[in-house]
VOPAGU-2260 file (C-alpha; in pm, 1 decimal, decimal comma):
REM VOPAGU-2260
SITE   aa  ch    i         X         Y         Z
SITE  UNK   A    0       0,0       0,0       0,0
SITE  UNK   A    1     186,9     343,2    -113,9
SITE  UNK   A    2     -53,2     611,1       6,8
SITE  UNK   A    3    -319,9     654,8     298,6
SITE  UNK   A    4    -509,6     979,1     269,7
SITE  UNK   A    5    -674,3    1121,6     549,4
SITE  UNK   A    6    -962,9    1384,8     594,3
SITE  UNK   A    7    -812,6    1632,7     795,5
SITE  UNK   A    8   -1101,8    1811,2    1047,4
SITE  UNK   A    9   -1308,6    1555,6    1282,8
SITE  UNK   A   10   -1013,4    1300,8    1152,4
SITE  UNK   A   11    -686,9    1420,4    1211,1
SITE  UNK   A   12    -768,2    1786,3    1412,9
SITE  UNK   A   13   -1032,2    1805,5    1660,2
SITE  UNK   A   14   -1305,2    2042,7    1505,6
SITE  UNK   A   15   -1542,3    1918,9    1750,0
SITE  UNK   A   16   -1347,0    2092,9    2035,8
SITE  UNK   A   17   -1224,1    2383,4    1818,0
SITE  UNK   A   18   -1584,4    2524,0    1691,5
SITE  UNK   A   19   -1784,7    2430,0    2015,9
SITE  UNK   A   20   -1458,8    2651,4    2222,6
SITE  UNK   A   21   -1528,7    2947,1    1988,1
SITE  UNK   A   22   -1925,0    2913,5    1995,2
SITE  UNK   A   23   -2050,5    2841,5    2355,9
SITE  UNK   A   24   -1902,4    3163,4    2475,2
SITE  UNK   A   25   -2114,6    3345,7    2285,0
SITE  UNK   A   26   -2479,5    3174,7    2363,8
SITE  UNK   A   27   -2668,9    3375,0    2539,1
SITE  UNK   A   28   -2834,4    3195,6    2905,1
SITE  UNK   A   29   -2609,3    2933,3    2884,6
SITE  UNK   A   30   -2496,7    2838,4    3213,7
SITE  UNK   A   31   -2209,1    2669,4    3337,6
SITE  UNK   A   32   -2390,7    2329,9    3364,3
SITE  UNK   A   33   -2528,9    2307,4    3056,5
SITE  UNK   A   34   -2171,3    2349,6    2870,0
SITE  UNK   A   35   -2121,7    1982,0    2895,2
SITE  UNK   A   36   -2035,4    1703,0    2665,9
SITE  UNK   A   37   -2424,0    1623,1    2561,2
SITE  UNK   A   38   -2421,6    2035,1    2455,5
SITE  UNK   A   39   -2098,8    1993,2    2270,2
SITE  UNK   A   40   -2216,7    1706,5    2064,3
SITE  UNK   A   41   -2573,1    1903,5    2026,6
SITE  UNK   A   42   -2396,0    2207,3    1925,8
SITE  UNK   A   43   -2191,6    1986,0    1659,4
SITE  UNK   A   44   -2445,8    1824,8    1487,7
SITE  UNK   A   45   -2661,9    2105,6    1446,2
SITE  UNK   A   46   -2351,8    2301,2    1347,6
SITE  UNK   A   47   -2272,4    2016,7    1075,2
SITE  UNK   A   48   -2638,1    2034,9     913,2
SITE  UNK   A   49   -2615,4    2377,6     874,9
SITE  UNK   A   50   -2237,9    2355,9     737,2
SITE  UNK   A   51   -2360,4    2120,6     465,3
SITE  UNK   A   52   -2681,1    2317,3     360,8
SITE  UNK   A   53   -2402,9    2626,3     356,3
SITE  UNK   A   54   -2161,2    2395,1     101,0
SITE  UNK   A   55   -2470,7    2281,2     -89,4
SITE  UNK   A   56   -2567,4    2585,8    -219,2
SITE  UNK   A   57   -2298,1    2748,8    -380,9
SITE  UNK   A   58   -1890,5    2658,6    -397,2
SITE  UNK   A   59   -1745,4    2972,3    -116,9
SITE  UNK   A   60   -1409,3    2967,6      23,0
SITE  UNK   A   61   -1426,9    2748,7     321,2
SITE  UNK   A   62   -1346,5    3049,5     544,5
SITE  UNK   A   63   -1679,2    3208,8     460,1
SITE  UNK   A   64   -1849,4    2856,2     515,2
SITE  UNK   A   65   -1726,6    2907,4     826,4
SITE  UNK   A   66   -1863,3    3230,7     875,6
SITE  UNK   A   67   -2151,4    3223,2     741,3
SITE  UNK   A   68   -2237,4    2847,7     899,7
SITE  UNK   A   69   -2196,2    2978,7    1252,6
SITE  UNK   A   70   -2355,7    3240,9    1205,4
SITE  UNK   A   71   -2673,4    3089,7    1069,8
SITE  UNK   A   72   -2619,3    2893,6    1408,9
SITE  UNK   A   73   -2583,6    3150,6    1623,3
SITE  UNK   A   74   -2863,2    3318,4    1499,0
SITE  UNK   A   75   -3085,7    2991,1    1534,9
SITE  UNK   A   76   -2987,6    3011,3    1884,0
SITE  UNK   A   77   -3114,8    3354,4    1946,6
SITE  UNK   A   78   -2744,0    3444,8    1983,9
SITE  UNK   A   79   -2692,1    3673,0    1704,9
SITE  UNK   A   80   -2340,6    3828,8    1611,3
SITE  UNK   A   81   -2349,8    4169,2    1502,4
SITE  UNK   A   82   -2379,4    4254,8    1124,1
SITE  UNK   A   83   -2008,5    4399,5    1185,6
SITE  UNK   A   84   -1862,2    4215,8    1428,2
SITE  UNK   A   85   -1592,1    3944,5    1425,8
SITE  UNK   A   86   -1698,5    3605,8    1267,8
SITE  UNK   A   87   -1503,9    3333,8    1591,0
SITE  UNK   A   88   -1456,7    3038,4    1373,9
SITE  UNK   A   89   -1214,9    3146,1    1068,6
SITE  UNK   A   90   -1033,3    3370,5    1351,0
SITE  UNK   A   91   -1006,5    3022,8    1591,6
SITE  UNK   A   92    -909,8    2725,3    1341,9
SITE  UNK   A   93    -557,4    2747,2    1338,0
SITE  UNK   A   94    -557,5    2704,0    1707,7
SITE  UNK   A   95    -803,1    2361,3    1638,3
SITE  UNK   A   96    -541,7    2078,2    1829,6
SITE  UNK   A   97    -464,4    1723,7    1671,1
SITE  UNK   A   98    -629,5    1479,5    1805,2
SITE  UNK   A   99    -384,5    1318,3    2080,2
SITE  UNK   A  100    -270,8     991,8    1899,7
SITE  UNK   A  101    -275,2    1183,0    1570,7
SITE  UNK   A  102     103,6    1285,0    1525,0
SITE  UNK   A  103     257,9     934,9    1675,0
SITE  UNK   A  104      51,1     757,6    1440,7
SITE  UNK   A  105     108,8     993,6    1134,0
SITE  UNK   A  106     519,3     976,5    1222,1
SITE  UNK   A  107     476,7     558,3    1222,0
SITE  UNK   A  108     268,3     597,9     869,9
SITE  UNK   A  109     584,2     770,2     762,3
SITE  UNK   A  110     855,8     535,8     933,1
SITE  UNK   A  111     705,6     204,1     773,8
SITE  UNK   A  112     677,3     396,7     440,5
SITE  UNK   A  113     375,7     505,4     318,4
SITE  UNK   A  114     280,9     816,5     177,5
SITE  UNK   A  115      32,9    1019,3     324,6
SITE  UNK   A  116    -179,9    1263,1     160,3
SITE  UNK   A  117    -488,3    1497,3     327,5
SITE  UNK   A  118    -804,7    1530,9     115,4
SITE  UNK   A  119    -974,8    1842,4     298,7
SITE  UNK   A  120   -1273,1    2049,9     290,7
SITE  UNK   A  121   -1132,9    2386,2     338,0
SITE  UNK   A  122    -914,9    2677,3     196,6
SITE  UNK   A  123    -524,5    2628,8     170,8
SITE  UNK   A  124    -393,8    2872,4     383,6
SITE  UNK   A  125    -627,3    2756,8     655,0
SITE  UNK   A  126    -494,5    2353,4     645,7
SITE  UNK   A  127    -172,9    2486,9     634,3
SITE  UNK   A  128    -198,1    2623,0     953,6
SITE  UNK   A  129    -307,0    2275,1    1111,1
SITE  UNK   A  130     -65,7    2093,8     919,4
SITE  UNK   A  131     171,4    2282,9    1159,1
SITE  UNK   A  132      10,0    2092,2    1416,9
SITE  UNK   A  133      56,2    1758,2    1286,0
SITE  UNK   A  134     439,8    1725,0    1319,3
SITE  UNK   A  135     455,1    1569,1     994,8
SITE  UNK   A  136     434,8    1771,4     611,8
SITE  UNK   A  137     174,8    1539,4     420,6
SITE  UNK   A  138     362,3    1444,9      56,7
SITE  UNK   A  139      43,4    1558,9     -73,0
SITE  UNK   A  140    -244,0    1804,0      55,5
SITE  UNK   A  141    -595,6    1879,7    -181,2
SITE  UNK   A  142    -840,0    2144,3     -69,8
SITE  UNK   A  143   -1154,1    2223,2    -157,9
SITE  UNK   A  144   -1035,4    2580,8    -319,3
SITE  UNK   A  145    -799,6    2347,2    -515,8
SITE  UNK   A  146   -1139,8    2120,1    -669,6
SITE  UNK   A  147   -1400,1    2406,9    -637,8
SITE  UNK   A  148   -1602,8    2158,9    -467,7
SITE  UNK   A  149   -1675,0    1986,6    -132,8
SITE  UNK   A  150   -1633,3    1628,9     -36,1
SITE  UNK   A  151   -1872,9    1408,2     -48,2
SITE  UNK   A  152   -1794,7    1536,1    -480,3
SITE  UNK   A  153   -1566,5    1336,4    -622,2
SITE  UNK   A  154   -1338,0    1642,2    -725,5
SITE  UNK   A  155   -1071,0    1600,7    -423,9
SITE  UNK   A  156   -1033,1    1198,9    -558,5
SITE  UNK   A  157   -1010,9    1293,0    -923,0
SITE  UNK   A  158    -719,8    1566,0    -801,5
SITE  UNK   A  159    -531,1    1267,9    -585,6
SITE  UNK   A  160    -515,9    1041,8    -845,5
SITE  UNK   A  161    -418,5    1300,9   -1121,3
SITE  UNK   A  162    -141,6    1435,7    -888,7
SITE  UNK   A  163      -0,1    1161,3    -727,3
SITE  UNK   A  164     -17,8     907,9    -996,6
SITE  UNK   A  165    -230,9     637,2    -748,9
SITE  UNK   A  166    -562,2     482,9    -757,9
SITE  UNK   A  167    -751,0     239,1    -563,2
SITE  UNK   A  168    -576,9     -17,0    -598,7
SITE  UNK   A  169    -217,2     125,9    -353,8
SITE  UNK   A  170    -453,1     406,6    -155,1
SITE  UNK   A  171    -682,5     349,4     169,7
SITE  UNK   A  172    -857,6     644,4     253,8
SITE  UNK   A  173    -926,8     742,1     633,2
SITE  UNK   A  174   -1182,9     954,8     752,8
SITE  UNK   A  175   -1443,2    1035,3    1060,0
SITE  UNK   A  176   -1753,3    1100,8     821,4
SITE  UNK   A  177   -1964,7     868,4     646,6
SITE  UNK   A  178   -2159,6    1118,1     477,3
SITE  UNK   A  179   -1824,7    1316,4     346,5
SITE  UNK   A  180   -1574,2    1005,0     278,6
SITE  UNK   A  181   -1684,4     670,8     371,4
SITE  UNK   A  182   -1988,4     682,3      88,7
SITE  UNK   A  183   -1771,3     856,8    -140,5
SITE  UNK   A  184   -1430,9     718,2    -169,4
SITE  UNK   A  185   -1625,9     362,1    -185,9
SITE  UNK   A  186   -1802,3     428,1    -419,3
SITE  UNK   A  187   -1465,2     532,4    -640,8
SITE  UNK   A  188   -1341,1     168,9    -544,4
SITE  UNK   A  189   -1091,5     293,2    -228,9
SITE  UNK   A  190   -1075,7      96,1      44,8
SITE  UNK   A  191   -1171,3     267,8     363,4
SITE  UNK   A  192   -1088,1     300,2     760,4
SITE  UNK   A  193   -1430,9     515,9     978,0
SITE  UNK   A  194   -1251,0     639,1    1258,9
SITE  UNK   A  195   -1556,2     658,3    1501,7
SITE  UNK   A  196   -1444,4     833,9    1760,7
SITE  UNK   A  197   -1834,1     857,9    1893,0
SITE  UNK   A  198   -2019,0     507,9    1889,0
SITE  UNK   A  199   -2199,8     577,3    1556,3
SITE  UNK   A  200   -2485,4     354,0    1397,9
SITE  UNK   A  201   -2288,5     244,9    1027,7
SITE  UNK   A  202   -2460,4     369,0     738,1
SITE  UNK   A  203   -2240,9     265,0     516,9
SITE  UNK   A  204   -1996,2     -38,1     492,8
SITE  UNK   A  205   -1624,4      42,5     578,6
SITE  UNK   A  206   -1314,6    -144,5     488,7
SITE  UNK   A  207   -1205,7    -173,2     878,1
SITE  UNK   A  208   -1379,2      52,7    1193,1
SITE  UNK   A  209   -1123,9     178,5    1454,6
SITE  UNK   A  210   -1198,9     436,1    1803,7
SITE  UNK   A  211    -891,1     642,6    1683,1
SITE  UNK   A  212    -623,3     640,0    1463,2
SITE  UNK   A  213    -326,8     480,9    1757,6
SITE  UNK   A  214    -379,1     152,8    1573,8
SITE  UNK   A  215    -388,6     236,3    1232,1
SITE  UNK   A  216     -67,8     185,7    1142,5
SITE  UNK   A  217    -108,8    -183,5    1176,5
SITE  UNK   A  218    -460,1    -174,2    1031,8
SITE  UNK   A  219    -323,9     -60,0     686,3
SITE  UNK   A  220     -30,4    -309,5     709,3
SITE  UNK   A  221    -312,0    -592,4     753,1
SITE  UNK   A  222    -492,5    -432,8     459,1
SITE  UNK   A  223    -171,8    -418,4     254,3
């Protein structure tokens, strides 16, 4: 197996934790209590419905899905932000961590020789500032500004396999997201590893499941 590509955000860096940090500050009556685990994941999945309608629409730079996504929230919320005021999600990604396991088992990816490559739904200069994070440079990063289009479109796959030269046959792709890789990169023939970092019901019918990505390396050696 030459290459494993990864999703980057909910797979690699902890956008759970990043956009529920920048939001729940700003929601109005919410007490102490209530800022929880059960509100994070609340806040999340409302926030990724609303991301997707945003993406559906029209192709934006990711930073104004971003904007305009939280917003929408915030507003649902009865938590408005000003019409002028300072939009806390493109301003707080490049402070989104890695996931803790995330750079050990990138660096052993690397050691036992595969390439790695990060298929990603946002805007260059904002995965290059978690690819800082990482420890590792990917040999090969796509973007949705690259494709003009969003994952779960085929466009970042078509860019992989016309930049690195791979296919289906030497690539496993990793993600956190049925809806934006799992379905998708099947369907193109890839073999596929669901990180499910939060007990999901399978819709769809991965290569291999894992919690996290500390066992991965082995995983893709079994797969090889």
């Amino acid at each position: 197996m030459d290459w494993v590509t990864f999703d980057c955000y909910g797979t690699l860096i902890d956008w759970e934790r990043g956009i529920t940090d920048a939001l729940l500050p700003l929601l109005r009556g919410t007490t102490k209590d209530r800022r929880g685990l059960s509100l994070r994941r609340d806040l999340m999945r409302r926030y990724i419905a609303i991301e997707a309608d945003v993406e559906a629409e029209a192709y934006r730079r990711y930073g104004d899905v971003l904007d305009l996504a939280g917003r929408r929230l915030l507003d649902e919320l009865g938590s408005p932000l000003s019409s002028g005021g300072p939009s806390p999600l493109p301003i707080s990604l490049p402070s989104w961590p890695p996931f803790d396991e995330v750079p050990s088992a990138l660096a052993e990816l690397r050691r036992r020789g595969r390439k790695i490559a990060i298929l990603s739904n946002v805007d260059r200069d904002l995965l290059g500032a978690s690819i800082a994070r990482l420890g590792i440079e990917p040999d090969l990063a796509i973007t949705a500004e690259d494709c003009g289009s969003y994952k779960p479109a085929p466009g970042h796959w078509r860019m992989f396999a016309t930049r690195s030269g791979a296919g289906p046959a030497t690539t496993i792709h990793v993600g956190a997201s049925q809806y934006h890789d799992m379905r998708p990169a099947a369907a193109l023939g890839y073999r596929t590893v669901f990180i499910d970092r939060h007990d999901e019901r399978l819709e769809t019918a991965p290569t291999r499941v894992l919690r996290d990505l500390s066992r991965l390396p082995e995983t893709v050696d079994a797969l090889e």
